[in-house]
Biopython code that builds the backbone (N, CA, C, O; Angstrom):
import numpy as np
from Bio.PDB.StructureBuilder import StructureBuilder

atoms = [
    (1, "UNK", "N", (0.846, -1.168, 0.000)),
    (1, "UNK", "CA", (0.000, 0.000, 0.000)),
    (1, "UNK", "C", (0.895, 1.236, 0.000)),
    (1, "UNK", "O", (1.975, 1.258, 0.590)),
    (2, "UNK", "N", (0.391, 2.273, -0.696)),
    (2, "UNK", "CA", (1.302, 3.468, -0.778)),
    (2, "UNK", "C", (0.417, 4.526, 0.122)),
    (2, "UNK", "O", (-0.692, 4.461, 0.652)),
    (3, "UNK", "N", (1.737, 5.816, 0.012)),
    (3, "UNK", "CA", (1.324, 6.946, 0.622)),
    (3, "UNK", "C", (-0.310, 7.415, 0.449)),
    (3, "UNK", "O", (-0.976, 7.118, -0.544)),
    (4, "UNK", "N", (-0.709, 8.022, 1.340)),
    (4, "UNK", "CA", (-2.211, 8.718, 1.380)),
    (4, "UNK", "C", (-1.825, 9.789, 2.426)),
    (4, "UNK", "O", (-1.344, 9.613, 3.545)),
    (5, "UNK", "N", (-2.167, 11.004, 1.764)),
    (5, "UNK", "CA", (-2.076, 12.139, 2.053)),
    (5, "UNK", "C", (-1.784, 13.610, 1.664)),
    (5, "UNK", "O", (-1.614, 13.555, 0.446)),
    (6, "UNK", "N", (-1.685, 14.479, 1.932)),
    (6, "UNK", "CA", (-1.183, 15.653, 1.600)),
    (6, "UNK", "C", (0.307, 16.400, 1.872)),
    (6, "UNK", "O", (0.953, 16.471, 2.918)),
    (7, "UNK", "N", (0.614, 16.948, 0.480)),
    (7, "UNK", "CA", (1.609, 17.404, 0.294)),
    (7, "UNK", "C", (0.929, 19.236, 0.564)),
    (7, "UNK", "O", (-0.231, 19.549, 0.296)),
    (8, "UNK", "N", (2.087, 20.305, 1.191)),
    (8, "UNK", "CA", (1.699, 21.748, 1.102)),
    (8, "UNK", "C", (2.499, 22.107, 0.682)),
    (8, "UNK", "O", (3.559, 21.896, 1.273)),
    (9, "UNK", "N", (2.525, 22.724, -0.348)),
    (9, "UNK", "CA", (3.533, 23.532, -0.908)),
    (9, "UNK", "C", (3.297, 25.449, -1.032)),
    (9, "UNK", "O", (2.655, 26.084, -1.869)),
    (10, "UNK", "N", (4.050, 25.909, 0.081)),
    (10, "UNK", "CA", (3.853, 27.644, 0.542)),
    (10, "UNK", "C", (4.892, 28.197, 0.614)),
    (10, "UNK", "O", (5.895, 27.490, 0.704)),
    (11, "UNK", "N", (4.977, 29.080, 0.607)),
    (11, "UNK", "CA", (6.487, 30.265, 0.817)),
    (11, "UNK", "C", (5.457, 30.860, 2.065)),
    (11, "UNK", "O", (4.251, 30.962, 2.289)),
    (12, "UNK", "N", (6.786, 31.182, 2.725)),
    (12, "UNK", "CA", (6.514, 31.944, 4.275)),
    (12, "UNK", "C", (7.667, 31.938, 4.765)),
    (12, "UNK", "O", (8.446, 31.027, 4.484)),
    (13, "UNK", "N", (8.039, 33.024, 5.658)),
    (13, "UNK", "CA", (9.047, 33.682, 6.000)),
    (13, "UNK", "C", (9.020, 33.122, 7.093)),
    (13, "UNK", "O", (10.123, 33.414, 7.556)),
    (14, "UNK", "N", (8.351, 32.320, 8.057)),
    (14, "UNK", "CA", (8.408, 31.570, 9.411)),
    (14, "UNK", "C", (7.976, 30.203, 9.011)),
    (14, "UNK", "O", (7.558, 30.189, 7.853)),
    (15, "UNK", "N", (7.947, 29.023, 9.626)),
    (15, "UNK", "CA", (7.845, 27.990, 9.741)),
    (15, "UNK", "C", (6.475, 27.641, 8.923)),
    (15, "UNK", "O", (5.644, 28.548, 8.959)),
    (16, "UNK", "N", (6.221, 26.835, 8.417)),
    (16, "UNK", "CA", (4.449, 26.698, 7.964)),
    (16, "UNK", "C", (4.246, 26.592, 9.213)),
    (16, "UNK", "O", (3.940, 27.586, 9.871)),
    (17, "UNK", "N", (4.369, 25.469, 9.730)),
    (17, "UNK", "CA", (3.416, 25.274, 11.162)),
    (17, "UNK", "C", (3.512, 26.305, 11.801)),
    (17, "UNK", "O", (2.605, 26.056, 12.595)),
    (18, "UNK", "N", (3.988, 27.568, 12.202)),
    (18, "UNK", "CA", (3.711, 28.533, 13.218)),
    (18, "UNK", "C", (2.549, 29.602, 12.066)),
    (18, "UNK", "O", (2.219, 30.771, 12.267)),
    (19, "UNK", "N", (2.281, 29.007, 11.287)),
    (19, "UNK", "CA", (1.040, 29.591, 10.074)),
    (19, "UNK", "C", (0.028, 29.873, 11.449)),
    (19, "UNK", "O", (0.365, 29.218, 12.436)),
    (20, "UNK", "N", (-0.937, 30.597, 11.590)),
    (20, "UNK", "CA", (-2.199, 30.126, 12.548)),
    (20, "UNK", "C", (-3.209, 29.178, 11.309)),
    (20, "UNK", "O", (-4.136, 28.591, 11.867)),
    (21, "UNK", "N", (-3.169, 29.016, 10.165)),
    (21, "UNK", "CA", (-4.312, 28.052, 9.880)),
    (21, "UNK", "C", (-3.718, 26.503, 10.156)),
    (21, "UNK", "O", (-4.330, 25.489, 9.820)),
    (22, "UNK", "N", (-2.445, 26.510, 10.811)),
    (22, "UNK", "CA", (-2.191, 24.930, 11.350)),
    (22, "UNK", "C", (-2.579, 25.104, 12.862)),
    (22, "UNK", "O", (-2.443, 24.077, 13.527)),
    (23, "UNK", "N", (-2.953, 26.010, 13.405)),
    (23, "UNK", "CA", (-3.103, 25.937, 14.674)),
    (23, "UNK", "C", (-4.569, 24.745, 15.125)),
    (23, "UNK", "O", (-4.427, 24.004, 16.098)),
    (24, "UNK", "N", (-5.501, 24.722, 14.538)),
    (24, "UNK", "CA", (-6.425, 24.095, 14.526)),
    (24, "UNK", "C", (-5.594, 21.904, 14.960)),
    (24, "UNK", "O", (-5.838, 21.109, 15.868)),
    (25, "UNK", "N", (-5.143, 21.872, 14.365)),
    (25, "UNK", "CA", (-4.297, 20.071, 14.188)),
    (25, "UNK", "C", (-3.653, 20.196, 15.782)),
    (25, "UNK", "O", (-2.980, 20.972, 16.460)),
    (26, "UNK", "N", (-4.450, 18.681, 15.900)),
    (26, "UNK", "CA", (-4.047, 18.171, 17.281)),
    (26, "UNK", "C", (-2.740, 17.614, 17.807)),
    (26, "UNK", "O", (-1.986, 17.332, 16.876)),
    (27, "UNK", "N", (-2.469, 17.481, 18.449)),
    (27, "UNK", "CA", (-1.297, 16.599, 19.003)),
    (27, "UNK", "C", (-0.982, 16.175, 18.197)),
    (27, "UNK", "O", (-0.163, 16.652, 17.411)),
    (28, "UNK", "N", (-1.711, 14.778, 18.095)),
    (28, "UNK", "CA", (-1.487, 13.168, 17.223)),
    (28, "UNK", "C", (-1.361, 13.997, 15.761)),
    (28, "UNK", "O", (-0.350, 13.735, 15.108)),
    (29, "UNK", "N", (-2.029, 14.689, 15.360)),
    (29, "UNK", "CA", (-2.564, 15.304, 13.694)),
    (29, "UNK", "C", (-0.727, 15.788, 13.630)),
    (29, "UNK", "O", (-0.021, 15.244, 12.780)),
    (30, "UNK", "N", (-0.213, 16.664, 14.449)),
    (30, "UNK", "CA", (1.217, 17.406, 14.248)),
    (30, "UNK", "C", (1.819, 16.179, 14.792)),
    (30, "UNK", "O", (2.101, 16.648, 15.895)),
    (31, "UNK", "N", (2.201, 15.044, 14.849)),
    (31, "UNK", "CA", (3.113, 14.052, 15.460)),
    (31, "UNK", "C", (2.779, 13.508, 13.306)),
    (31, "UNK", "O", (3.709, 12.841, 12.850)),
    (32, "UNK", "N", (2.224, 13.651, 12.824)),
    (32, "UNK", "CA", (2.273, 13.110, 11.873)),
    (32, "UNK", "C", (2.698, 14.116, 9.987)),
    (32, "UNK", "O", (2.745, 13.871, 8.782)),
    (33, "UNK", "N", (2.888, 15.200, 10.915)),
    (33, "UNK", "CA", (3.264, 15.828, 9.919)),
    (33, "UNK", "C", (4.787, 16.277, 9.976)),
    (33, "UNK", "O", (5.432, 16.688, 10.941)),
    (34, "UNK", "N", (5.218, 16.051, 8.495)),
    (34, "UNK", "CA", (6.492, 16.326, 8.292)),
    (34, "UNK", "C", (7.313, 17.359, 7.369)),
    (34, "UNK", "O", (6.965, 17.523, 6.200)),
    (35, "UNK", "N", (8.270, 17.963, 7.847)),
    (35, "UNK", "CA", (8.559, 19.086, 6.873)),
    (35, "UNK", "C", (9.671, 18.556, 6.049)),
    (35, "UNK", "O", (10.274, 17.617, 6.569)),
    (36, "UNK", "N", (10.073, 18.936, 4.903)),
    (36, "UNK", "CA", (10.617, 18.181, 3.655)),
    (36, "UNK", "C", (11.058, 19.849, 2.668)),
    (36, "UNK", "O", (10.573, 20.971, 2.528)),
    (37, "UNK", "N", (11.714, 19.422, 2.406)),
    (37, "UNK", "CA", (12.589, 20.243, 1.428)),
    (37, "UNK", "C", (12.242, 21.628, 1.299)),
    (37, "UNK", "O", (11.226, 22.119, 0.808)),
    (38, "UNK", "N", (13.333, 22.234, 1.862)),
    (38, "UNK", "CA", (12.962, 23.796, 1.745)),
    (38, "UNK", "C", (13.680, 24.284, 0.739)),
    (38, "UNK", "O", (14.866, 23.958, 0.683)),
    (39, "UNK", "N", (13.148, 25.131, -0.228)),
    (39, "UNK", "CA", (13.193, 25.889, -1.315)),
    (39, "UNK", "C", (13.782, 27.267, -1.511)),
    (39, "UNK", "O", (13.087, 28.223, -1.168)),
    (40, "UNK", "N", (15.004, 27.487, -2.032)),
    (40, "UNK", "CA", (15.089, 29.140, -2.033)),
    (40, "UNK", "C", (13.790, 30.184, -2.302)),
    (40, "UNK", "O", (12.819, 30.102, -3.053)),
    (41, "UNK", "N", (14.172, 31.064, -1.466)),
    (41, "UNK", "CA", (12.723, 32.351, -1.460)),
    (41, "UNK", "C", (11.609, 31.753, -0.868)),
    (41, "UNK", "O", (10.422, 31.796, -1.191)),
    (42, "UNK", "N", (12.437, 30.938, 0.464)),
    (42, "UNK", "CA", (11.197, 30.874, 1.247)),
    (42, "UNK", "C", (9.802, 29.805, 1.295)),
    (42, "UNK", "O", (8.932, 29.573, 2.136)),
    (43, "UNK", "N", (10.106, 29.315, -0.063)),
    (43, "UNK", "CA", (9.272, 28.051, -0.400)),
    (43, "UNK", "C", (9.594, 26.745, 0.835)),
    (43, "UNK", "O", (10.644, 26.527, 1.440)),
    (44, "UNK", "N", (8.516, 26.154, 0.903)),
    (44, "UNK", "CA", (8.371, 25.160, 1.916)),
    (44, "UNK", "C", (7.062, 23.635, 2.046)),
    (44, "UNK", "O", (5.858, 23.879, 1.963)),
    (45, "UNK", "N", (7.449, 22.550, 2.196)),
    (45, "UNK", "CA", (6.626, 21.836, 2.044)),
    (45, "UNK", "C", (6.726, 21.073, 3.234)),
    (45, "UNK", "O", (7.655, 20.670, 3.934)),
    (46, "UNK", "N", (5.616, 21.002, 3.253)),
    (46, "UNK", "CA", (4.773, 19.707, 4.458)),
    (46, "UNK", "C", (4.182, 18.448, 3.860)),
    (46, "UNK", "O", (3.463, 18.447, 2.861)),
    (47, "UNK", "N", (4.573, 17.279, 4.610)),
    (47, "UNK", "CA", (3.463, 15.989, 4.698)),
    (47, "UNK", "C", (2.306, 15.842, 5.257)),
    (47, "UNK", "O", (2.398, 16.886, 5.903)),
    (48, "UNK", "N", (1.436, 15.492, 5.518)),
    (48, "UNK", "CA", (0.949, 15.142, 6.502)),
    (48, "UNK", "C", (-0.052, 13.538, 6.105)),
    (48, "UNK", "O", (-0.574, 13.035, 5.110)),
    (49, "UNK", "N", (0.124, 13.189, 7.671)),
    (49, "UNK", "CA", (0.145, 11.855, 6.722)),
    (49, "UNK", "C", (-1.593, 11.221, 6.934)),
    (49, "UNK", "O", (-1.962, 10.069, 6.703)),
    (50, "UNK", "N", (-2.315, 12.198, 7.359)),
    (50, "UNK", "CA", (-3.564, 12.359, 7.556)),
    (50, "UNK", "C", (-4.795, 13.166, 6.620)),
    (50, "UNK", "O", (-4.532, 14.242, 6.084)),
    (51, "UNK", "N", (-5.750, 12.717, 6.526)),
    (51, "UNK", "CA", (-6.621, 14.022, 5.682)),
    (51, "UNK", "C", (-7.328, 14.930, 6.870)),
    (51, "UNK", "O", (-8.553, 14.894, 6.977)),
    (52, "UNK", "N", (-6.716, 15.558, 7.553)),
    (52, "UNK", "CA", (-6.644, 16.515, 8.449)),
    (52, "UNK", "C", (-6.962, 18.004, 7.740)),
    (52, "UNK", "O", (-7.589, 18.971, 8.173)),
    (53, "UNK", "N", (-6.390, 17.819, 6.694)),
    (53, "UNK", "CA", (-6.567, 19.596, 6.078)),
    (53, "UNK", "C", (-6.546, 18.980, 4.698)),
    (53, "UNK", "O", (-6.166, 17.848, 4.398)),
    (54, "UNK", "N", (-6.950, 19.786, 4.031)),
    (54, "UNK", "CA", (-7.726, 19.674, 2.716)),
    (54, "UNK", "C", (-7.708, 21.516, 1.965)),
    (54, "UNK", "O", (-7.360, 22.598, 2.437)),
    (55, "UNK", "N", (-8.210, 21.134, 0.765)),
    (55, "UNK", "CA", (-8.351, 22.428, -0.118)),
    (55, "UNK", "C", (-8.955, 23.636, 0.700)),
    (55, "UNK", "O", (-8.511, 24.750, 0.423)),
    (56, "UNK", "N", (-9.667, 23.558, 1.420)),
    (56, "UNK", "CA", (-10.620, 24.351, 1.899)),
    (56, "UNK", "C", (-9.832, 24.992, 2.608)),
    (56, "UNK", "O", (-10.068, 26.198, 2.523)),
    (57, "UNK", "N", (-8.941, 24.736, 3.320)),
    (57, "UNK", "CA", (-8.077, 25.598, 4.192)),
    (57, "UNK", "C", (-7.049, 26.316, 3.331)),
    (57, "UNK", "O", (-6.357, 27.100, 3.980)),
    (58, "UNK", "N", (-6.757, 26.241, 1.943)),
    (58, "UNK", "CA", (-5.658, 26.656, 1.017)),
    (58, "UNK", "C", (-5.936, 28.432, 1.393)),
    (58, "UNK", "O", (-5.159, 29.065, 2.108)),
    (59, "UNK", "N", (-7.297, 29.094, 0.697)),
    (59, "UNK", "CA", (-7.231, 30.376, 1.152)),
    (59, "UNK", "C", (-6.863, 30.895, 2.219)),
    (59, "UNK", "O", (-6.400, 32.035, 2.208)),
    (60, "UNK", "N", (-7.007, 30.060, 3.565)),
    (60, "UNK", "CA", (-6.721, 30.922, 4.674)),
    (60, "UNK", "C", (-5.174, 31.223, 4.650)),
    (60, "UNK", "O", (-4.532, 32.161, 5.124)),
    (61, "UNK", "N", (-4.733, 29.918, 3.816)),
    (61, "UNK", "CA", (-3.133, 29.792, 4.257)),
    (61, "UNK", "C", (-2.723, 30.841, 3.027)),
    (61, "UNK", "O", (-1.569, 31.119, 3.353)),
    (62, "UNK", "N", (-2.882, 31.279, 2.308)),
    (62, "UNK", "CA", (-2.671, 32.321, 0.865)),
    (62, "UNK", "C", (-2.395, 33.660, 2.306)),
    (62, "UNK", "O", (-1.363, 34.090, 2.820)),
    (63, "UNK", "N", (-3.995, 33.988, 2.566)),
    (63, "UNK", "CA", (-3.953, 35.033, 3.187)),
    (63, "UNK", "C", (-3.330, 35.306, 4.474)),
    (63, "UNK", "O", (-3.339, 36.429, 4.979)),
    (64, "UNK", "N", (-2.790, 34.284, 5.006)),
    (64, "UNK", "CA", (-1.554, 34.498, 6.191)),
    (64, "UNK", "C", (-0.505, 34.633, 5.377)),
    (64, "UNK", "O", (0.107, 35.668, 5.643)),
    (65, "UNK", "N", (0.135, 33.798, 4.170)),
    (65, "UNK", "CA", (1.687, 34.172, 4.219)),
    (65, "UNK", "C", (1.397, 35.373, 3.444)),
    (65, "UNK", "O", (2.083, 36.387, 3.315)),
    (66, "UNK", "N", (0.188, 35.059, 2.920)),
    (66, "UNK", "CA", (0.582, 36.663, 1.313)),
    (66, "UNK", "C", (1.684, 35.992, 0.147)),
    (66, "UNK", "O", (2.480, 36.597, -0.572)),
    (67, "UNK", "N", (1.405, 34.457, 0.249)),
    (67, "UNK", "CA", (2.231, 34.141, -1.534)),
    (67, "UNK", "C", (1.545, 33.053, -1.776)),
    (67, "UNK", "O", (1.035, 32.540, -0.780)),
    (68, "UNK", "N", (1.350, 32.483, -2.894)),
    (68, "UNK", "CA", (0.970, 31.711, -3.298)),
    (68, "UNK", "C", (0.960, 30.491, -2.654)),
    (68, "UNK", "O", (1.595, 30.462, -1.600)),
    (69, "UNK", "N", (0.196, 29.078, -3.141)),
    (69, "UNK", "CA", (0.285, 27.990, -2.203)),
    (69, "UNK", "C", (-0.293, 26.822, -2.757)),
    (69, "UNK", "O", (-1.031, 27.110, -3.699)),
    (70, "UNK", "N", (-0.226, 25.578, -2.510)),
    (70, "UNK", "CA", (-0.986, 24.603, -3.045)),
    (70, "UNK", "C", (-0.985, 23.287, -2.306)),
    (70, "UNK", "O", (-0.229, 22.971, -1.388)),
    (71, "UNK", "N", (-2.120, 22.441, -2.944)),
    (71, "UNK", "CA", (-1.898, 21.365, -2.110)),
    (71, "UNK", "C", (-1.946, 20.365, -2.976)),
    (71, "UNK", "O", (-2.235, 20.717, -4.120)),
    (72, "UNK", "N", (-1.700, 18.876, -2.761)),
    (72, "UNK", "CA", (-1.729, 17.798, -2.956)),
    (72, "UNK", "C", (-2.508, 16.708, -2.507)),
    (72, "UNK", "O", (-1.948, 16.340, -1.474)),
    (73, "UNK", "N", (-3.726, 15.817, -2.761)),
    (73, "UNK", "CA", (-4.162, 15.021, -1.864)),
    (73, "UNK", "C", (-3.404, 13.792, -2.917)),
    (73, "UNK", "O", (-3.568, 13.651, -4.129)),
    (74, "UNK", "N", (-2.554, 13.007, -1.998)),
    (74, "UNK", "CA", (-1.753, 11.776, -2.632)),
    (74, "UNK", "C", (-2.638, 10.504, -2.142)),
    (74, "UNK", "O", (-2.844, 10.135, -0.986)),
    (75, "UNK", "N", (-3.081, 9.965, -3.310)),
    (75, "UNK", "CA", (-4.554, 8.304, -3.561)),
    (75, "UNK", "C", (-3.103, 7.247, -3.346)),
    (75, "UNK", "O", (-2.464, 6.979, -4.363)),
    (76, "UNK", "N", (-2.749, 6.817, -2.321)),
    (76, "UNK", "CA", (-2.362, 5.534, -2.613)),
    (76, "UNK", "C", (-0.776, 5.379, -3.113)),
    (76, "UNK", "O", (-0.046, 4.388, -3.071)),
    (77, "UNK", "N", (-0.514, 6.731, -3.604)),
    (77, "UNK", "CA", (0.966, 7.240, -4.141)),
    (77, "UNK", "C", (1.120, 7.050, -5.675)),
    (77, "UNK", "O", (2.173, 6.990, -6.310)),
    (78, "UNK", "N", (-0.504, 6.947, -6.260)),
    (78, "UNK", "CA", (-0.737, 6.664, -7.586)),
    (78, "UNK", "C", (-1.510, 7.841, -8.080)),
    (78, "UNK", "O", (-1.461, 7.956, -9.304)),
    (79, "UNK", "N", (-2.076, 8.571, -7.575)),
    (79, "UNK", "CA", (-2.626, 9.627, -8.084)),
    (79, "UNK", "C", (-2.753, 10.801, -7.248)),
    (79, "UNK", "O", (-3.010, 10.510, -6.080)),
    (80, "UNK", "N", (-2.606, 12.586, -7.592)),
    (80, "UNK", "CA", (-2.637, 13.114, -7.122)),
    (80, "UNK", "C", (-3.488, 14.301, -6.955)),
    (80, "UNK", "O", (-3.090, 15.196, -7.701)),
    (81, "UNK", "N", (-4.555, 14.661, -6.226)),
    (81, "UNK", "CA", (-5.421, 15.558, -6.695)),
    (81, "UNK", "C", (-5.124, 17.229, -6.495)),
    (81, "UNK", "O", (-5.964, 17.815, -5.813)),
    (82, "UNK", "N", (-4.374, 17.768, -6.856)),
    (82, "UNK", "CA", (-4.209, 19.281, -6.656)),
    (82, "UNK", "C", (-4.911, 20.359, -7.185)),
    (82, "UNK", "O", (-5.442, 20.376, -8.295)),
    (83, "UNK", "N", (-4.901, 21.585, -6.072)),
    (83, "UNK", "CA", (-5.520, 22.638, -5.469)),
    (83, "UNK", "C", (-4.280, 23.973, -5.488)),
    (83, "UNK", "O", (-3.253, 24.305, -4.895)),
    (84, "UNK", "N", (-5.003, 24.342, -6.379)),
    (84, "UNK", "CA", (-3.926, 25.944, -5.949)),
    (84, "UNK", "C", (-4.468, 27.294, -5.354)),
    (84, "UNK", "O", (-5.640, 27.626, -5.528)),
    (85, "UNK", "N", (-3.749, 27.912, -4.784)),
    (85, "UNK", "CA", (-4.594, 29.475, -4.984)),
    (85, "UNK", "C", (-3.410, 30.656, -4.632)),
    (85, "UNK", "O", (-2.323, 30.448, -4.094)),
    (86, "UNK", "N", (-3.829, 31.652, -4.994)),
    (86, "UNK", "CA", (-2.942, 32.793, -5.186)),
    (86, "UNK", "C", (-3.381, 34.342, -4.353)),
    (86, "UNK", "O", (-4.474, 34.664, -3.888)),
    (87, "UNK", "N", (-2.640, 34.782, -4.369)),
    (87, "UNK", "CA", (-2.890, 36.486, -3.612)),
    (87, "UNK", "C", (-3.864, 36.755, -4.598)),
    (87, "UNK", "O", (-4.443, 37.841, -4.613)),
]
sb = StructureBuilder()
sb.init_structure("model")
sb.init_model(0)
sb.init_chain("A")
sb.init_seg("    ")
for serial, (resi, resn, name, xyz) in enumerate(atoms, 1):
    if name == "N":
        sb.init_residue(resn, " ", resi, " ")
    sb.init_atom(name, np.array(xyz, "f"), 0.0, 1.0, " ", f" {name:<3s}", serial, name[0])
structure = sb.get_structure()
């Protein structure tokens, strides 16, 4: 069985997780998320290995860093459903 979950891909000048739209994810929810390759200019990506957050939260996270952002929902590690949004 493969991966299931979400990939975030954001630029932000502080940590994603100190974002407030991760403030909502519990304990167990942040024991399962992982940060992965940081990007010149601030670019940054997260795992998480839960469907904890989803598209719906993409705007809030636009309008905290102020740059662009996207997500990934990963089926199995065979297919990927992505979500973007912009300033």
């Amino acid at each position: 069985m493969g991966f299931w979950g979400h990939f975030i891909f954001a630029r932000s000048e502080r940590p994603l997780l100190e974002v407030p739209v991760f403030d909502g994810l519990g304990q167990d929810q942040l024991a399962e998320v992982h940060t992965l390759w940081p990007r010149p200019g601030g670019w940054q990506t997260l795992q998480l290995d839960t469907d904890s957050w989803g598209e719906n939260q993409l705007p809030a996270l636009v309008e905290c860093t102020g740059a662009p952002a996207c997500t990934a929902w990963i089926y199995d590690s065979d297919m990927a459903h992505v979500y973007a949004d912009t300033t």
